[in-house]
N, C-alpha and C positions, 0 to 999 in steps of 0.2 A: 656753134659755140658750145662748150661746155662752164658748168662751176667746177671751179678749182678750188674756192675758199669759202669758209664759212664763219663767221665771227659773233659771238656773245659777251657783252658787258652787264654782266649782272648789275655789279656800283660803277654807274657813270662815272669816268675820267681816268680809271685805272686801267692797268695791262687788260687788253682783251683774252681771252678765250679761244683756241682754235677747236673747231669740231668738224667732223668727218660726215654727218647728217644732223635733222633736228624738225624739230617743227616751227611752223608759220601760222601766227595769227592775225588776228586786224590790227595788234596794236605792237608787231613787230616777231623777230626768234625772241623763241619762248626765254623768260625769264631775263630780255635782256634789259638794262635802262630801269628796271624795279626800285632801286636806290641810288642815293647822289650825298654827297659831302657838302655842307655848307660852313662858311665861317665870317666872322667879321672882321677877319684879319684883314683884310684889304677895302675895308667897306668906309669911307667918308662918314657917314650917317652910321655907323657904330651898327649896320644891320647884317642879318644873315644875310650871305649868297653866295650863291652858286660857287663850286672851288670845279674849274673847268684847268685843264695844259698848259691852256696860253697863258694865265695866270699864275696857276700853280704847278709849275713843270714837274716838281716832285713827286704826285701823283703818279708818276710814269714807273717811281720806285715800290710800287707794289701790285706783286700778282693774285690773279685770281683762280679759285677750282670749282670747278660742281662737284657735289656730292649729290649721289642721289637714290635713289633706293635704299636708303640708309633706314636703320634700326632706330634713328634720334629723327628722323626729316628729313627732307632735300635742303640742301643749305649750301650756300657756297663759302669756302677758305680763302684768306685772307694770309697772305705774307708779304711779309714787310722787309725787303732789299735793302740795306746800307750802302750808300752811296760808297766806291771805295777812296781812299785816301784822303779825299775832299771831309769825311765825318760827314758827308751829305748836304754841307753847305752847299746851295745851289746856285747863288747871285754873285755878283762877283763882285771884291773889296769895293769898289769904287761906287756904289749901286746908293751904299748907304744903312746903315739900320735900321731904318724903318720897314723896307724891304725886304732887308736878308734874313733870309729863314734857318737856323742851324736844326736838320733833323735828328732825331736820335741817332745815337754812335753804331749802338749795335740791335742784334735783329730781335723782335719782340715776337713773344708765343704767337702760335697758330689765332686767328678770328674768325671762329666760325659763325656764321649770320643766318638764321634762319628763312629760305626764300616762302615761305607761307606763315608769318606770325601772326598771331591770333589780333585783331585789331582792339577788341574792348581792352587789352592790356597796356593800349599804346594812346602817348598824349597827342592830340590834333596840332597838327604844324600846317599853318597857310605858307605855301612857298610861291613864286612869281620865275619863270622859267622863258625868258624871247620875248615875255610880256605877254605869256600863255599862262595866269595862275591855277592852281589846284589845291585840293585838303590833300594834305601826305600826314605822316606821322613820323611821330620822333620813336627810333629805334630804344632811345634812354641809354643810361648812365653806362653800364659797360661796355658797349658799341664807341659812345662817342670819346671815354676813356682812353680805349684802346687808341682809337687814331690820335686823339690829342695826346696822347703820350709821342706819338711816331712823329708828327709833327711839329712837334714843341708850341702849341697855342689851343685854346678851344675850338673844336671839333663837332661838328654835329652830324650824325648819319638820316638821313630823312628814309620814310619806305611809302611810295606811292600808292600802295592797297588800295583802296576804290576807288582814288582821286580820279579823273579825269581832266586833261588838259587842251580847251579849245586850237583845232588847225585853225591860223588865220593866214591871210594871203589870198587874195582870188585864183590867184593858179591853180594855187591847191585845192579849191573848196570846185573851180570850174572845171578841172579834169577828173575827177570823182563823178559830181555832177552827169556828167556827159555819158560815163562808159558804158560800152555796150552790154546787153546780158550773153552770156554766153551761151549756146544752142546745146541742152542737154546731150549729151553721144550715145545714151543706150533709150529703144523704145521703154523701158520701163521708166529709167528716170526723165520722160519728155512727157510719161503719163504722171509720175509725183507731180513736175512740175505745173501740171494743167490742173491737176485736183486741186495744190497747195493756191494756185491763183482763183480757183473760182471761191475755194472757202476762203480767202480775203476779202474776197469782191462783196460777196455774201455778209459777209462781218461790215463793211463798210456802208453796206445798203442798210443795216440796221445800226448803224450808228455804231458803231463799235471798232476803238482804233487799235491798232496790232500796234503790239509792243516793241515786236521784232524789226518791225521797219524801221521807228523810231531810234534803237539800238545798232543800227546798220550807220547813222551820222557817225563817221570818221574822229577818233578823238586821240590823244597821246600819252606816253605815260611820261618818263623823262626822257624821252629820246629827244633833238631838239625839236627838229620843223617837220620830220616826217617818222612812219614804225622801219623803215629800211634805207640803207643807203649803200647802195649800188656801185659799184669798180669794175674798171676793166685792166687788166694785165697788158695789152697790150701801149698803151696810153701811159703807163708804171714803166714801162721801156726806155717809153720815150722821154720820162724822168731822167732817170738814170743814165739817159746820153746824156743828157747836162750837164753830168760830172767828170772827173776824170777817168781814165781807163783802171778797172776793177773798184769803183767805188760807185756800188748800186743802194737805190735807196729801197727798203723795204716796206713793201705794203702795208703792212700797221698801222706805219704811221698815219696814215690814212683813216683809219679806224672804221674800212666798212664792215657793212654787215653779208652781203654779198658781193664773191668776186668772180667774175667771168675770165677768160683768158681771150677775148677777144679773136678769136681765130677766125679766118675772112672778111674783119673789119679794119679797116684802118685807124691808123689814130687818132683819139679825141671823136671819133663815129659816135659816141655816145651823148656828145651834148645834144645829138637831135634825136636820140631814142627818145618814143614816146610811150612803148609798150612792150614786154618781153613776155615773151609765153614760155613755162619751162615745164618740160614733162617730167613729173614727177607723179608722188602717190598721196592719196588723199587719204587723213585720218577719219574713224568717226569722228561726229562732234560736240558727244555727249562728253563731257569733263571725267566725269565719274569713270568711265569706260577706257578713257586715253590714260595709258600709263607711262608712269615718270621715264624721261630718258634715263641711260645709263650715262655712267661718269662720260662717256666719249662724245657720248650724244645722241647717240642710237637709240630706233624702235624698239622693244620688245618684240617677237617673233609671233607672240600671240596678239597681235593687237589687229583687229581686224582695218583693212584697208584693198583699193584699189586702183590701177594706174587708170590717169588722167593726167589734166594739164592747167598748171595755176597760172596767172596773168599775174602781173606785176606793170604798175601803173605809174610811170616816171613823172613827174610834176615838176621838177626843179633841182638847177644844178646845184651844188656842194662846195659854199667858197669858203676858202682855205684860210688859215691866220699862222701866227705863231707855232703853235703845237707841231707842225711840219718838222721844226730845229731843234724838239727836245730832241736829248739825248736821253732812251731810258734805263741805260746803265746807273746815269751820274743823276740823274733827275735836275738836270742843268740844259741851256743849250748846247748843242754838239757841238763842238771843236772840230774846225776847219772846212769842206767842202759840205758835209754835211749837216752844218749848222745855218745853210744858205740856201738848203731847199726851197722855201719861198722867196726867198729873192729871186732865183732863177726861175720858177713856175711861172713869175709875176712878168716876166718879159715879155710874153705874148697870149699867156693864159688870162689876159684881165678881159673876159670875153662877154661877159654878162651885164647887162647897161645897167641893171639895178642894185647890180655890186660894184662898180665899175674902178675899184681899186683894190681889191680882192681878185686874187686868181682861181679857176673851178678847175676842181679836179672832181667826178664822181657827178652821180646824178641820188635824188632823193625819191623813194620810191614807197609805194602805197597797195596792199595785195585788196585784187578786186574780188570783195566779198557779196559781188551784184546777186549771187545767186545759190552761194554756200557762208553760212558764218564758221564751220567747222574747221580747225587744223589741217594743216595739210604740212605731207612732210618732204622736204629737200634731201640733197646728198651731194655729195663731190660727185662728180661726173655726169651729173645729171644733164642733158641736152636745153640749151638755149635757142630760143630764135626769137629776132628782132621781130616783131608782129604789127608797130605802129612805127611811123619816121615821121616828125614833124619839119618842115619846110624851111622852117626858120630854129632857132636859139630860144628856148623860154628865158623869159624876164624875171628873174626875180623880185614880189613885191611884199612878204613876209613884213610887215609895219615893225619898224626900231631896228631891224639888221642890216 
């Protein structure tokens, strides 16, 4: 198998990102899921949350860009799509006013958002994400301007900065747990690894607890329940036969972050991947040293690096809701077969006993850092192989989903 796809969300819930390579860290592709949209618009209790598709299909009306080696910061662009003819009403008459959202008419300047803002500048926002809270920060007044203007209601942009967001679910926490270390490939790096063990050993015989292990516990930023989520191409085929002849459904909608194309697997094969190894190239993993992608997504040429081979740690399937039927032209559901994706997913895909009314498409996946915390970087075409097959279907058990 190879990757064919590669996807970035800077601000959760909006158009993704397509990039051609990029890097991988523990808590996901670089700069994805860093910010999320909150509002009370739809909140009972008059509180912030979450503005996710299936709620707020209109989200799907604005795109994203990197910039990045830029003269001002890395920052990504924000535009804002007017729905056409509809003025971007997204609910339909009979829904009600309380629900129907009228967006702005016409399209609103560029939003450029800083992906590295200085945090003493930023007010403390407790947010609550699956029932995984975290400290984020409020972007402030012109950030959340902007959108409340595009949306017609108050708007809030959160930026996750050092928050951390507990993994819950024993899946998750028991497949980590378990993994193997991986068997250094070059005599010098099997002698690092013997030095760096004994000088821990040595620190812990004198009482002294490494930081770094402690820093290796798995944690999130906004992504939901895992830093990746895994697709295969061929399995999107077999979507698309659901429908009628020339009416295929497009991967996006999907929102992963990695896509395979599936080649000498068959369909749905990947509800029982349990582990992918992809050869690819490892960054250093000094910060200071790794330089900004380009706008595409690319290394620098000078960055120093070498091939090897990253693991990717499947813990759990990816069930599906609403979001399937937006349409992200109209920031509405789709009109006619394509407004019925999940219906038709749901006829045999309700495969997972702890979703068991939810359909899975995609698996959720976790990069094994058992023996590198450094970056590492992907690419379109980079080679796939299935390295772990579990026997049975993981359970999903995520508490409240």
């Amino acid at each position: 198998m190879k990757v064919t796809g590669i996807y970035v969300y800077p601000v959760k819930s909006l158009r993704g990102i397509t990039l051609t390579d990029t890097l991988l860290g523990p808590q996901g592709v670089r700069y994805d899921r860093r910010f999320m949209l909150l509002s009370t618009k739809r909140s009972k209790e008059h509180k912030l949350q979450k503005m996710q598709l299936s709620e707020f299909p209109e989200c799907a009306l604005f795109s994203q860009e990197l910039v990045l080696d830029s003269k001002d910061g890395d920052a990504v662009v924000i535009r804002y799509h007017p729905a056409p003819k509809s003025k971007g009403s997204s609910l339909a008459e009979g829904q009600g006013d309380n629900n129907r959202i009228v967006m702005a008419s016409d399209e609103q300047p560029l939003l450029r958002i800083p992906l590295n803002p200085a945090l003493d500048t930023l007010q403390p926002l407790d947010v609550d994400l699956h029932g995984s809270p975290a400290n984020s920060y409020r972007m402030g007044g012109p950030y959340d301007a902007w959108f409340s203007t595009c949306f017609g209601f108050d708007v809030v942009l959160a930026y996750i900065g050092d928050g951390r967001r507990e993994v819950l679910g024993e899946s998750f926490k028991s497949k980590l747990a378990a993994r193997p270390v991986l068997q250094p490939s070059s005599l010098l790096a099997r002698l690092l690894a013997f030095l760096v063990a004994a000088w821990t050993a040595c620190l812990a015989a004198l009482g002294v607890s490494s930081a770094k292990k402690s820093e290796q516990t798995p944690w999130l930023t906004f992504t939901d329940c895992a830093p990746f989520l895994v697709a295969s191409e061929s399995s999107l085929r077999n979507v698309s036969a659901r429908m009628s002849a020339g009416v295929d459904v497009p991967m996006y909608k999907f929102r992963p972050n990695i896509v395979v194309d599936g080649e000498g697997e068959e369909e749905w094969a990947e509800d029982f991947w349990g582990e992918l190894t992809v050869a690819t190239e490892k960054s250093v993993e000094d910060e200071a040293r790794t330089p900004a992608l380009s706008r595409s997504g690319s290394v620098s040429p000078s960055e120093s690096s070498s091939q090897d081979s990253v693991r990717l740690l499947l813990t759990s399937n990816c069930a599906r809701c609403t979001s399937l039927n937006v349409d992200y032209t109209t920031g509405a559901k789709a009109q006619g077969e394509l407004g019925e994706v999940l219906k038709r997913l749901s006829k045999d895909r309700r495969v997972d006993q702890g979703v068991k009314y939810s359909p899975v498409f995609g698996r959720y996946a976790f990069l094994d850092c058992a023996d590198d915390d450094g970056e590492v970087r992907i690419a379109v075409g980079d080679e796939v192989t299935v390295t772990q097959r579990n026997s049975e279907r993981t359970t999903w058990d995520w508490p409240g989903l």
